[in-house]
N, C-alpha and C positions, 0 to 999 in steps of 0.2 A: 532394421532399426525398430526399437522399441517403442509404444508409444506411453503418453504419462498414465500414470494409473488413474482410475474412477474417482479417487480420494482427491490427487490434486486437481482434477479438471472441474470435480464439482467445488473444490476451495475457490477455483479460480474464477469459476461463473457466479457463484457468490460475491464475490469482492467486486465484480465489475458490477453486480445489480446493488450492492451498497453504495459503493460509489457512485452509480449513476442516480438512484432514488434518494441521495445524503441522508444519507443510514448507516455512514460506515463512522464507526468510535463515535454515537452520538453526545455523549459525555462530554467528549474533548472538543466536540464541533459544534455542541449547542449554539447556536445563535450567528455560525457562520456561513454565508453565503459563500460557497465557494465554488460554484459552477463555472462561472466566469472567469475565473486563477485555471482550473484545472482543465477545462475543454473549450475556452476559448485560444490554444495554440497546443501546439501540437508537444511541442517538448515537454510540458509539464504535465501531460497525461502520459506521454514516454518515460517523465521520473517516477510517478506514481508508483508505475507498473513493475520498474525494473526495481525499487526497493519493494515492492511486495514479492518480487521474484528471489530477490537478492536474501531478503529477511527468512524466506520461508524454507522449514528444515521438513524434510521427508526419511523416513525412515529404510530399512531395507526394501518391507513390502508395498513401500508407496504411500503410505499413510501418513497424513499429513500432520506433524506435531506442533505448531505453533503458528495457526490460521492466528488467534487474537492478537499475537506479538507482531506479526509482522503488519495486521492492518492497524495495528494502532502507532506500529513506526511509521506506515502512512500518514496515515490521522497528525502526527504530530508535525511533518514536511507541510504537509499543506497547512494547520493552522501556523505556522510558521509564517507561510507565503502569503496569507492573507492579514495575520496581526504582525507589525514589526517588534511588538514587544514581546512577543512570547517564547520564553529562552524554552530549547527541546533538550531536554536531560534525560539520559546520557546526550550528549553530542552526537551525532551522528557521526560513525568511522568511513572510510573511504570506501570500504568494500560496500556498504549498504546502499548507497550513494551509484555504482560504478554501473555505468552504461554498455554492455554487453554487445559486441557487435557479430 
């Protein structure tokens, strides 16, 4: 078995030290506290991860083409979860969403 390439594990070490230091899409999370939504239970750091897994496209050689899109469909779940008024356009589709067992 293969393992992931250099490109997505260093995507993937980034996005978790984003997320953990909120520095991930600070634009769209300016001013949100959202440690408490995401890592005070376990499931919503489980959705986090599977829409950044689910969002993120890799190419033949493993290189990873759209780190920004899939952390800012991040970014936009969690400000979601934190403001109930903030509509996330597009919608989220099911597959983005979908919990991988």
């Amino acid at each position: 078995m293969e393992h992931l390439s250099v490109d997505v594990r260093a995507s993937l070490r980034l996005f978790a030290f984003y997320l953990a230091n909120g520095t991930i899409d600070v634009e769209l999370l300016d001013g949100v506290d959202y440690h408490s939504t995401v890592f005070g239970f376990g499931s919503a750091l489980e959705q986090v991860f599977a829409i950044y897994g689910n969002v993120l496209q890799v190419d033949a050689d493993g290189m990873v083409l759209n780190d920004g899109d899939a952390q800012h469909r991040v970014a936009q779940w969690i400000r979601a979860c934190c403001d109930p008024d903030y509509q996330v356009v597009p919608p989220f589709e099911a597959w983005e969403t979908e919990l991988h067992l």
